[in-house]
C-alpha positions in Angstrom: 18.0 27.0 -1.7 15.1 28.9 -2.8 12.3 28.7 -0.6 9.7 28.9 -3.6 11.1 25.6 -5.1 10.7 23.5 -1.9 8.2 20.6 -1.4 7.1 19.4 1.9 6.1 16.1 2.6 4.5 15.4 6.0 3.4 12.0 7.4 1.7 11.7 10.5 1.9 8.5 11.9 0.7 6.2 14.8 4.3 6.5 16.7 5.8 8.7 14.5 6.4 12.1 12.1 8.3 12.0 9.0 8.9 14.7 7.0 10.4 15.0 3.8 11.6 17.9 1.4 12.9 18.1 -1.5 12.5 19.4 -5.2 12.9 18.0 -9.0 16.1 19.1 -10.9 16.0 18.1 -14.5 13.4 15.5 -13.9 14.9 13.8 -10.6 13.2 14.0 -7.4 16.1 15.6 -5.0 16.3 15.1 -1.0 17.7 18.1 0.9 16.0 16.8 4.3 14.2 13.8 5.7 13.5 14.2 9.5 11.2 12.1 12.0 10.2 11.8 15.4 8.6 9.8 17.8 4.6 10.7 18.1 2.6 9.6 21.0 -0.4 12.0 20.3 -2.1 9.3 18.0 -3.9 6.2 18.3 -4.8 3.6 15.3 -3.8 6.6 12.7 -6.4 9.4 14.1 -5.4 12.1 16.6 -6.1 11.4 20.3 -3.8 14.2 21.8 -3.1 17.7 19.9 -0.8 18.9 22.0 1.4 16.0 21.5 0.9 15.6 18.1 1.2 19.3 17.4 4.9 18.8 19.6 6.2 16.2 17.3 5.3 17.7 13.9 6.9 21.0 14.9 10.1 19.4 16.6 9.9 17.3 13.2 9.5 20.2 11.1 12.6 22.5 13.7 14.8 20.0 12.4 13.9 19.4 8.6 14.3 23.9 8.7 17.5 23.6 10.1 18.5 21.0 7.6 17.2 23.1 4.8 18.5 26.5 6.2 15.0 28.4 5.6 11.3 28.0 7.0 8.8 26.2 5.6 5.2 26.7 5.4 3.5 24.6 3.5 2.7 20.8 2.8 1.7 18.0 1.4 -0.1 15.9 4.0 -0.8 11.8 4.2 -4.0 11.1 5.7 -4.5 6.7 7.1 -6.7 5.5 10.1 -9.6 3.4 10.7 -11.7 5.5 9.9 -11.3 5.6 6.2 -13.8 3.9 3.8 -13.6 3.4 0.3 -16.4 2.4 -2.3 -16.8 2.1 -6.0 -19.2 5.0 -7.4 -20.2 6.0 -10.8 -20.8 9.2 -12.8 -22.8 10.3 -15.9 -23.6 13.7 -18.3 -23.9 14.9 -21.2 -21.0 16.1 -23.6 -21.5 19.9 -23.3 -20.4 21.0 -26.7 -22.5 21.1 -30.2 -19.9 19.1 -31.4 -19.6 16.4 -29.5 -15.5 17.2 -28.4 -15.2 16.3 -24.7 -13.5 18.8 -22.8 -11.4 19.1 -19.2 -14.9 20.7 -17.8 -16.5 17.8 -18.8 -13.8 15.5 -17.1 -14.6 17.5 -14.4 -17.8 17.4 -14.0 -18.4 13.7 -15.1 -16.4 13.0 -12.1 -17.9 15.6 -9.2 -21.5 13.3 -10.5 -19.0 10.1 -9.4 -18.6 11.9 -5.7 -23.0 12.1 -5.6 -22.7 9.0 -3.4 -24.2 8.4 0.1 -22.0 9.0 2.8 -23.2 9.3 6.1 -22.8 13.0 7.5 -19.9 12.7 9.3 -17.8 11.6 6.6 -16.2 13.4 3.7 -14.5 12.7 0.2 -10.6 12.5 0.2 -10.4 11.6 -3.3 -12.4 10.4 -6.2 -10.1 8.5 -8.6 -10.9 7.4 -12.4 -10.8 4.0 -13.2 -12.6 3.8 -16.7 -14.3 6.1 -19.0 -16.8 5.3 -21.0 -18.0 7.2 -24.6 -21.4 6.1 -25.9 -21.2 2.8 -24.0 -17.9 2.6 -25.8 -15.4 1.9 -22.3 -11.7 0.9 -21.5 -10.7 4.8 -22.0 -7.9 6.4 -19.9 -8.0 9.8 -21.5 -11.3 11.2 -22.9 -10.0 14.7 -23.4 -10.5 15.1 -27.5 -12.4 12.2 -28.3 -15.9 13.0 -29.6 -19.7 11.8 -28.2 -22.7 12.2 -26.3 -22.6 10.3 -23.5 -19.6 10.5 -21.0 -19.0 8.3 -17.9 -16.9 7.3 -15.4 -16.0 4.3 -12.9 -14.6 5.7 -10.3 -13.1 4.4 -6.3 -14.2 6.8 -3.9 -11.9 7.5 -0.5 -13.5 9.5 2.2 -13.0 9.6 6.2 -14.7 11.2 9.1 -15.0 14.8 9.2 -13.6 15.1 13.1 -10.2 13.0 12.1 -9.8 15.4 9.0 -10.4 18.3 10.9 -8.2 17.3 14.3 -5.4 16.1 11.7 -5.6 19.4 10.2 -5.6 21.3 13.7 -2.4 19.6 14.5 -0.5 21.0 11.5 -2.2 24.4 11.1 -1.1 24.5 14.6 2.6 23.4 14.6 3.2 26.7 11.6 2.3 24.6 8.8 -0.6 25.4 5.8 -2.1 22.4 3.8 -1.5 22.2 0.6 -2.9 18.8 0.2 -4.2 16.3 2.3 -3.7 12.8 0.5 -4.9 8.8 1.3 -1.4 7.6 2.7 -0.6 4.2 0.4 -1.6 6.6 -2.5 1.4 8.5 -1.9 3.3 5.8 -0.6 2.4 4.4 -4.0 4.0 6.6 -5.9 7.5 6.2 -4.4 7.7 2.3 -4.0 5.3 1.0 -7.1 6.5 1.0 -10.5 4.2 1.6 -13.5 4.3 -2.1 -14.7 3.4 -3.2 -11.3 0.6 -1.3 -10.9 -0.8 -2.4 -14.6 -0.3 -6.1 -14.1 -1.7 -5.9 -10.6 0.0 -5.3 -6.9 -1.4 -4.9 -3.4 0.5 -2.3 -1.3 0.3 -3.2 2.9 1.6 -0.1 4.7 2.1 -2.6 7.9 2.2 0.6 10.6 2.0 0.6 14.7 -1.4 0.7 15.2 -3.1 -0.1 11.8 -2.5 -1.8 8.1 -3.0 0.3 5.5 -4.1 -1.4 1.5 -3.9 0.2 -1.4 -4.8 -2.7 -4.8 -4.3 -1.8 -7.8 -4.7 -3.2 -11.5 -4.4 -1.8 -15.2 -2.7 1.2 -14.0 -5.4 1.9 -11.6 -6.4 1.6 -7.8 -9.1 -1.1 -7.4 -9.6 -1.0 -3.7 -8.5 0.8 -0.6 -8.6 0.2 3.0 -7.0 0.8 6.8 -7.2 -2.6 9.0 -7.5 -1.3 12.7 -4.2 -3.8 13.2 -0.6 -2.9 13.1 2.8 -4.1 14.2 2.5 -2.6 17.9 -0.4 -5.3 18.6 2.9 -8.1 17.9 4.5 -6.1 20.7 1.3 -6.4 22.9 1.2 -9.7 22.2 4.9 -10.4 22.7 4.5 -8.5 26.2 1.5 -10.9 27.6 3.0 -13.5 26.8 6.5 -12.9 27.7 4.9 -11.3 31.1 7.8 -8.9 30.3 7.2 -5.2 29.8 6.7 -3.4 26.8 9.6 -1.8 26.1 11.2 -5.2 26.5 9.1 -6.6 24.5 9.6 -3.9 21.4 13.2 -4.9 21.8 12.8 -8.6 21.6 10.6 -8.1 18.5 13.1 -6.4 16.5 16.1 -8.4 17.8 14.2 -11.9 17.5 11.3 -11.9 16.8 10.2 -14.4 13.4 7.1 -15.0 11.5 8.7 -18.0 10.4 7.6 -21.1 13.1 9.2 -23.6 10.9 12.8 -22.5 10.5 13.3 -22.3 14.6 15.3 -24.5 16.5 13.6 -26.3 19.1 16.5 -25.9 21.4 16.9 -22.0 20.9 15.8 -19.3 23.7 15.5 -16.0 24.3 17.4 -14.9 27.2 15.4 -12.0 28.7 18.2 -11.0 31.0 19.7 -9.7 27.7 17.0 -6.8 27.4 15.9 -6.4 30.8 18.3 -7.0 34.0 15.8 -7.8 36.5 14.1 -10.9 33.7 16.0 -13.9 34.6 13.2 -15.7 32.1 14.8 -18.1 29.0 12.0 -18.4 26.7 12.2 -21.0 23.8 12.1 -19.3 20.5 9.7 -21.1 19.0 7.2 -19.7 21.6 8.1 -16.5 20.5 7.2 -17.5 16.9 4.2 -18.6 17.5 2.8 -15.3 19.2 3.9 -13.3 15.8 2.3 -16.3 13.8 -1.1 -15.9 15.5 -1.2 -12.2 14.7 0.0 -12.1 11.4 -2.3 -14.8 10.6 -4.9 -12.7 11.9 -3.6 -10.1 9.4 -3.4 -11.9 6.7 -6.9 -13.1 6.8 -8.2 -9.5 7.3 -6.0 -8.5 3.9 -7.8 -12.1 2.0 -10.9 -10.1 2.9 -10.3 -8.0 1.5 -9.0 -9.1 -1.8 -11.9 -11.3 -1.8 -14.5 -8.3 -1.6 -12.1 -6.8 -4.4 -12.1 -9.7 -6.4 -8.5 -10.4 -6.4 -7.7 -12.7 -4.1 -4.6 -15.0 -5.6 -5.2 -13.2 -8.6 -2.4 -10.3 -8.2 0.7 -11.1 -10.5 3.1 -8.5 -9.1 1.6 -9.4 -6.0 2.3 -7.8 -2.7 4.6 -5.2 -1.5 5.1 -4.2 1.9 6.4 -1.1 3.8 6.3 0.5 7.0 8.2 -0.1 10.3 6.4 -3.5 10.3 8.1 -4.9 7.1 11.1 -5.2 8.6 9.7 -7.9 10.8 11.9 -11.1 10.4 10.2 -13.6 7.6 7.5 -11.4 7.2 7.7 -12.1 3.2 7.8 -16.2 3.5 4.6 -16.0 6.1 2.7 -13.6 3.6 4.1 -16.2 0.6 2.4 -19.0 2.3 -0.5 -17.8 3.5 -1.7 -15.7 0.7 -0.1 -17.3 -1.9 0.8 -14.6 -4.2 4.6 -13.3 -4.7 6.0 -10.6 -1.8 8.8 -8.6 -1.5 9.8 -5.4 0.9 9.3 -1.9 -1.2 12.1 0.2 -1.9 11.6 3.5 -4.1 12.5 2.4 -7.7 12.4 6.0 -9.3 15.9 8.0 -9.8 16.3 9.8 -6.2 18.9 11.6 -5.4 20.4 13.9 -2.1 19.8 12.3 1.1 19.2 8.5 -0.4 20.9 6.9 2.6 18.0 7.8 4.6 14.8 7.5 2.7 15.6 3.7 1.7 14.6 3.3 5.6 10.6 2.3 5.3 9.9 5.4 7.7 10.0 7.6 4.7 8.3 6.1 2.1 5.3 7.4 2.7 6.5 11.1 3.0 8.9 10.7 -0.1 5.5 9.6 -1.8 3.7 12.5 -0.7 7.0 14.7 -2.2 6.4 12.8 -5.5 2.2 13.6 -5.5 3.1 16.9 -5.5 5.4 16.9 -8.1 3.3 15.1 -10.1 0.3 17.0 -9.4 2.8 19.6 -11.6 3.4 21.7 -8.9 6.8 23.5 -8.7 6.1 26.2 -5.9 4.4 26.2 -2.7 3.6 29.8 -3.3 1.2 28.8 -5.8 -1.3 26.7 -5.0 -3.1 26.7 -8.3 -1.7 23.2 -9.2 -2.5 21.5 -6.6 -6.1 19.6 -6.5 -8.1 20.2 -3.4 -10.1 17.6 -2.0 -13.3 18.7 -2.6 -14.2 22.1 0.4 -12.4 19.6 3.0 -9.7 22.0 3.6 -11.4 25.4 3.0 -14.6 24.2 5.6 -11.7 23.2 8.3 -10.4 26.6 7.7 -13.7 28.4 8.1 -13.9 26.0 11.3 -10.6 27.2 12.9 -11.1 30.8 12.3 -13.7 31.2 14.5 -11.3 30.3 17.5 -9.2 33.0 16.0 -8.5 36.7 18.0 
């Protein structure tokens, strides 16, 4: 396959590295690879170790090129961690022609006045995204380009992060043979793989429920209302599990997936867990119910940090599509009843809803979602060739001032 039609999605996680690559043919998104594996370099989405995580994105990246038969060199990149922040900014100008006919440059530079916000100085801007336009106080428009007046503005949501992750993130895969094409807010990738365009007008919350953190991404008529990374994920249940278990962690991981359950109510009060199973030298029987209660007390801890945070957005209970998860957590055992319940709004598992085809076996497994999503930003950014970056959107001099920053450590 040609090498110039090839799209590279790469998500770094907590305890992983997926990548994905593909290409459109006649409109569908086609999978020719999807590779991950396990990542110990990062902790609570940001990098901790670069020689681990430069290890795992290139034994991740050695496999997706012997899938594919050819190198690759380029890619799209998903971006998550605590250190994100998101705000709501605004932008203002004047029409620039006689006539009053809003141009592209005045898209443009209505929204580089929406990224004049304060950020502290170790923080940059990932994205600025459009929410409204307004005409002569005239608002509710998607599309200005054409439409005549004086006065343009915007309502934007602004996504930034700290300088250092960027930067170390970006070490990692300039390291491992790999030049950035992109770098992109995770759930707004993931977004694009698992939410469907009626969901996102009507209103949905996406929960990226990682290992080390929870990633949000809300949105409403079409457009993201609010963004955020809770410094919680599923490996805390495992933690958890472990104390209380007095088992190991391994063990523990095991028991999770095999039995654990968010749902208290529907276990047996004469059911164990025989830890013998899982670990030879743990002659333990725990009841089940015990077990249960652990996950309850985290999740419930989760669920109130995502009420938050649909409170500060305005949305809480007020989501019709309501919520969707993904991630390695969302296969957690009645993780959609529990959410039901305790944030009472509808919840269901993500699975990608566009028309996919090649290797769709494998990227129905939450592990890829995000990295198919960052395959479908791409494409949707129109971009058909990783030769030519000209339709790809840089975020802001982010990648250009890490470049500039690595050369100097350059023979």
């Amino acid at each position: 396959m040609p090498k110039d039609n090839l799209i590279v999605g790469l998500d770094v996680g907590t305890t992983k590295v997926s990548i994905c690559v593909g290409n459109f043919q006649e409109g569908i998104a086609n999978i020719i690879a999807a590779c991950h594996k396990p990542n110990s370099g990062m902790r609570k989405g940001t990098v901790a170790d670069i020689e681990e995580t430069v290890s795992a994105i290139s034994a991740a990246l050695d496999d997706a090129e012997r899938t594919t038969g050819t190198s690759l060199s380029r890619a799209v990149v998903g971006i998550s961690g605590s250190h994100i922040v998101s705000t709501d900014s605004k932008g203002v100008i004047a029409v620039s022609r006689a006539d009053g006919e809003i141009t592209q440059s005045d898209v443009e530079r209505v929204l580089e006045a929406a990224r004049a916000i304060a950020l502290p100085t170790n923080q940059e801007i990932i994205h600025v995204i459009p929410k409204n336009y307004i005409i002569d106080g005239q608002g509710g428009i998607k599309e200005p380009v054409g439409m005549s007046g004086i006065r343009l503005e915007v309502e934007a949501h602004v996504i930034g992060g700290t300088t250092s992750a960027i930067k170390n993130l970006s070490k990692c895969v300039f390291q491992a043979g790999l030049e950035i094409a992109d770098i992109v807010f995770s759930p707004l990738a993931t977004s694009k793989a698992l939410l469907s365009k009626k969901q996102k007008e009507i209103g949905v919350l996406l929960v990226d429920f990682g290992a080390g953190t929870t990633s949000l991404a809300a949105y409403e008529e079409g457009e993201v209302i609010g963004a955020a990374v809770l410094p919680v994920g599923c490996m805390h249940i495992t933690n958890d599990i472990a104390i209380g278990l007095r088992t190991s962690l391994e063990t523990a991981e095991k028991i999770k997936i095999k039995e654990a359950t968010a749902a208290v109510n529907k276990v047996g009060e004469k059911e164990v867990v025989n830890l013998n199973d899982y670990d030879p030298a743990d002659d333990q029987k725990i009841p089940k119910k015990y077990l249960a209660q652990i996950v309850e007390a985290r999740l419930d801890e989760i669920f109130n940090m995502i009420r938050e945070k649909l409170r500060l957005w305005n949305k809480e209970g007020m989501l019709p599509a309501g919520i969707v998860f993904t991630g390695g957590g969302s296969k957690l055992n009645g993780l959609v009843d529990a959410a039901k319940e305790k944030l009472r709004l509808p919840a269901q598992v993500g699975s990608p809803f566009l028309e996919i085809s090649g290797m769709v076996d494998k990227i129905d497994n939450p592990i890829y979602a995000t990295s198919v999503g960052l395959l479908l930003w791409a494409m949707q950014q129109k971009t058909t060739s990783f030769t030519n970056t000209a339709g790809l959107k840089n975020i802001g001099n982010i990648l250009d001032r890490t470049k500039n920053f690595f050369k100097q450590f350059l023979p």
